[in-house]
Steps between C-alpha positions, in 0.01 A plus 500: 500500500758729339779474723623096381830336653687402161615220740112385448554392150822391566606330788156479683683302820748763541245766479300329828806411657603893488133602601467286752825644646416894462496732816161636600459913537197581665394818509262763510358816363361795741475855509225780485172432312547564149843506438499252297577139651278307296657629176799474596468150559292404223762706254758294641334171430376638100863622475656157613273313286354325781141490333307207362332626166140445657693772816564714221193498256241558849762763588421668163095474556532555836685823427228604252231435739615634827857634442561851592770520218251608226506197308871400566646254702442523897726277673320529841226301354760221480461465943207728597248232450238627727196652301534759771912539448373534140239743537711739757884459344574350806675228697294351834593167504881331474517351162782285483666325161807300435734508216849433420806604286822328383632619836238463785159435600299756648156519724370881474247591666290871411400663811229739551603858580179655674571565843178277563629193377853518688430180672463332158914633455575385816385137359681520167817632649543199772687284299676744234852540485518863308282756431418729242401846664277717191464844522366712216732707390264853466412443889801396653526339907158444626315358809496163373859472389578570789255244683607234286887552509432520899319136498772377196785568809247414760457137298891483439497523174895553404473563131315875406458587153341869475336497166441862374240509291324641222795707397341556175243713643823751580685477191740246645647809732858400681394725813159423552638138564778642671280685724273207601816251532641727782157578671444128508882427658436711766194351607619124462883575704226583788319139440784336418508420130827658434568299233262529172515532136363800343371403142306765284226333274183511310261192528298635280764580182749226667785725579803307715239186538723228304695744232681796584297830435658675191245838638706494859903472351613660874377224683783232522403262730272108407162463378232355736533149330864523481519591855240218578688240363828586706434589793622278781271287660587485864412170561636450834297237666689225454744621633296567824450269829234238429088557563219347361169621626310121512131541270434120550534241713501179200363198705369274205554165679637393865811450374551890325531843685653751303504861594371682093621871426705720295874581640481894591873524529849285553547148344464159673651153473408140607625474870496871593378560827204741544326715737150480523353860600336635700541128714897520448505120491748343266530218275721424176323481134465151415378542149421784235202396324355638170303353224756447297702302767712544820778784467826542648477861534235754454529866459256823578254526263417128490195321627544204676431254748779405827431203697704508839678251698299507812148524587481910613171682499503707199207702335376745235621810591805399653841571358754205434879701553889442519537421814854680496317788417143553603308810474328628811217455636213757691142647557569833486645735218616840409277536101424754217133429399388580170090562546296375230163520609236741473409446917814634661739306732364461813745507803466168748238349262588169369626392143612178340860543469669231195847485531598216221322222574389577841130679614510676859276747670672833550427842611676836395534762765471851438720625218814653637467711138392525180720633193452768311614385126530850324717633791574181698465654811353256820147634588306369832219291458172322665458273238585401114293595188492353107857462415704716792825349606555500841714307761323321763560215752354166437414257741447098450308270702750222392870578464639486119826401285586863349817665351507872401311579165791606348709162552229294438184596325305172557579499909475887527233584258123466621104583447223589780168329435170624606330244725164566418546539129803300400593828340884566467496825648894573553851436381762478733930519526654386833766709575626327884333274777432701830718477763197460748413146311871373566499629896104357535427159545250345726520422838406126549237547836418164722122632554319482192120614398402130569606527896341839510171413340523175714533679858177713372313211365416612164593578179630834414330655156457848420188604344478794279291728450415685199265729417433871379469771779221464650417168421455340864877363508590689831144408657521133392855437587454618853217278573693203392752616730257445759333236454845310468638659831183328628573161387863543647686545177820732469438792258584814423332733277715758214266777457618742134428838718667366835835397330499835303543606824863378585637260280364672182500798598710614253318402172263699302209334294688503149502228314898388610393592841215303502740204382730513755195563752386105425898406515554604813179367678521172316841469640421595874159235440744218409679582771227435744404194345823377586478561864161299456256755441151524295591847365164717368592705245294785444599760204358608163795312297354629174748308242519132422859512503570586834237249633656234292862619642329508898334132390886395388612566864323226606485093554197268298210584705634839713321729234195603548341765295168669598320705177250756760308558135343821516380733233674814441156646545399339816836579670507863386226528650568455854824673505500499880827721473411727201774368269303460210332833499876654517604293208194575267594872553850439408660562868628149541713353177545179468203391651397069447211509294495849377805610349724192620371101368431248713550165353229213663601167600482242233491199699468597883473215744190713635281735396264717679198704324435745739218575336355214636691326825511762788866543688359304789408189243822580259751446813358153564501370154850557541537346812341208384697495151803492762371187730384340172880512389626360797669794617285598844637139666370525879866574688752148598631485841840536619 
């Protein structure tokens, strides 16, 4: 490596002792697609001399063989290590490197700049503390620029460095960087990221990278290393009240139970007292454990392990905080939602929410807008596509230690998690808890579901069925209905068309409406199973999701899902009510099965082939399923 301490030679202990004691920069480069990040970058580490001699000599093949220099050095090649970076000149995943100066360590990471792989950004900019904005100097303010210096504010990144480059494509011109400089103010005063540094450089050439330019003599203000290397960390945490978001509960003997994770914020002493969240009990720190030995005092930023003085209930997930200042606690929030997914947001469906440590099941309502990045203006919207912003509601089915993002990044920061896939599909800033989830609590009730289903003599369930139109699922469900009425059970029967009726009247057959459809009679179906009913379910509930969301309502053994199997062929063609012929002719949209999926049951408690088991015989299998699981009890006495 080029760049060599002379402290190395030296005074080797010195020269650890000062590196070990360096700030940390991260940061990160964004912008529009082909303006120049990876250059940039990779210039600034040739120019450093932060290159191995093996970096430099497969630079020089590399260059040869796939440059786009004609023969001369390309300093992308240095981080686009993707054969398919390579073979388009562009950045799709983050590529992150470390290096370091006499002055400072640094963590870059090169961020794509195609619109497509925005949520990759969204990754690399999490943890950065500045950013360096690129725009190309012959095209000036574009759609991306302005997308990324939107999610840069949106992130709370403080530190902006607006990197103009390629200036030697425009003769080094003072107005052409004038120009973009006060195009680019205007738009960042309205996303507030009033205060940047405007630097005009060549990544290509190295103009303003770590020497002044002698090509640009007007420009008066640092280079991008020199600015690097001074710029004030804002390294505020410590300074902040106490949290640590609890990874691990460390039980390696009966005698050991330590509560393992990294301090998000504050410091903490031996014989502090804490506030365990979201429980609110209290205890004092007995001990601060590491593996180098107990410590008095640990900061933010450190990983370590605090046994307490009493024996509270604490687990992963929960948050360990001063208990002179806590933050709050709730189940409901006011967020901006980056999308990342191809399959849009879907209102009401649910998501894994991780908020630090903790997993919880949440669901978004409908967006109360979307932004519009080029003009910033708050659009309406059903739903959220790949890589909108918009700001939604979020519910929790547990309530959750937050802050506001921009106080604490750790507590105010989350991503959504497909359940199905395990896909992260969002990114997610809390901005405030609702004030419906501080004025909402439950209302403790003396009869519960047990006395109900007691009086009645059986066990409540629901049973749902699934199906595609015109399966048998109306047909079927109606002659369980019966036969249970005969054999004196308490029922009642949630037919899809009936309820579109009255409670649903309202919602069409889109794919958010067909979401909130399932929400709504799951919700009034664990409702009557708490007043000690066996609820039949009848609808087409096409997507796993929202049958996995219904199933969630419900107690071990209250769930019971009934696959009526059909074939698309067989049930098109009885269309009793025409419904098919009207989609295949393009007069009904969204149609299950034709223009609209339906997702089967992977592991239904029972399935029907209708192909094969007439209603009549279908309804008693499933009466008998029922007796078989102890549910169809004959009725107690008084």
């Amino acid at each position: 490596m080029a760049h060599v301490s002379d402290l190395i030679a030296t005074d080797i202990d010195r020269y650890l002792a000062q590196h070990q004691h360096k700030g940390l920069l991260r940061f990160i480069t964004c912008g529009s697609v082909d303006d120049g990040k990876s250059t940039l970058i990779g210039r600034l580490l040739y120019d450093a001399k932060m290159l191995f001699e093996d970096q430099l000599t497969a630079l020089a093949a590399d260059s040869k063989k796939v440059g786009t220099q004609g023969g001369e050095l390309d300093f992308a090649l240095l981080v686009d290590g993707l054969s398919a970076e390579r073979e388009q000149g562009i950045t799709i995943d983050v590529a992150y490197r470390f290096f370091s100066t006499d002055r400072r360590k640094f963590i870059v990471a090169d961020t794509p700049g195609h619109e497509q792989y925005t949520r990759n950004m969204v990754t690399g900019a999490s943890t950065a503390d500045l950013a360096v904005i690129l725009v190309d100097a012959r095209k000036g303010v574009l759609t991306q620029t302005r997308r990324h210096s939107y999610l840069v504010s949106l992130l709370g990144i403080r530190h902006v460095v607006l990197a103009v480059n390629k200036m030697d494509l425009v003769g080094y011109d003072r107005e052409i960087f004038a120009t973009i400089v006060a195009e680019y103010a205007d738009f960042a005063r309205q996303v507030g990221l009033s205060d940047f540094v405007a630097i005009p450089v060549s990544g290509l050439k190295g103009d303003n990278i770590l020497d002044r330019s002698p090509a640009m003599p007007w420009y008066a203000g640092p280079t991008l290393m020199g600015h690097l290397e001074t710029v004030p960390i804002d390294d505020a945490l410590p300074e902040q009240p106490f949290r640590l978001p609890v990874q691990w509960v460390n039980r390696p003997n009966l005698d050991f139970r330590g509560f393992a994770g990294t301090i998000a914020s504050g410091t903490i002493s031996a014989g502090e007292r804490l506030r365990v969240l979201p429980s609110g009990r209290e205890s004092r720190v007995a001990r601060i454990v590491t593996a180098d030995g107990d410590l008095p005092r640990a900061v933010a930023g450190q990983s370590v392990t605090l046994t307490l003085e009493d024996e509270i209930d604490v687990s992963r997930g929960d948050v360990l905080a001063s208990a002179a200042a806590p933050p709050a606690v709730a189940d409901q929030f006011e967020t901006t939602i980056v999308w990342m997914a191809d399959e849009p947001l879907l209102p009401g469906r649910p998501y894994w929410l991780k908020l630090g440590t903790r997993q919880v099941s949440a669901t978004i309502t409908e967006p109360k807008y979307k932004v519009n990045v080029n003009t910033l203006e708050h659009l309406a919207a059903k739903k959220l596509g790949l890589n909108e912003i918009g700001v939604c509601n979020v519910s929790l089915d547990h309530p959750v230690a937050f802050e506001h993002y921009a106080a604490n990044r750790d507590l105010g920061g989350f991503i959504l998690v497909d359940r199905l896939t395990n896909a992260t599909v969002g990114a997610g800033m809390i901005h405030f808890a609702l004030r419906r989830s501080q004025n909402i609590h439950w209302q403790a009730l003396d009869v519960t579901k047990a006395s109900r289903a007691a009086l009645k003599g059986q066990q409540p369930c629901v049973l749902w069925f699934t199906g595609l139109s015109g399966a048998g699922k109306s047909t079927i469900a109606n002659l369980v209905d019966k036969q249970l009425l005969a054999l004196g059970r308490h029922t009642y029967l949630l037919d899809g068309d009936n309820v579109r009726h009255g409670l649903n009247r309202d919602l069409g057959f889109t794919d958010e409406d067909r979401v909130e459809n399932i929400r709504r009679v799951a919700e009034v179906a664990k409702l009557m199973v708490d007043a000690g009913l066996v609820v039949i379910v009848s609808f087409i509930s096409p997507f796993r999701a929202e049958r996995r969301m219904a199933r969630s309502l419900f107690g071990a053994g209250e769930f019971y899902e009934v696959h009526v199997d059909t074939p698309l062929a067989v049930a098109e063609s009885r269309d009793v009510k025409g419904l098919y012929a009207k989609a295949r002719r393009g007069e009904l949209r969204n149609f299950t099965g034709i223009d609209s999926p339906y997702e089967p049951p992977e592991n239904a408690e029972i399935r029907i082939d209708t192909t094969r088991t007439a209603p009549e015989d279908a309804a008693t299998l499933i009466v008998d399923a029922l007796r078989e699981a102890g549910l169809l009890e004959a009725p107690r006495g008084p």
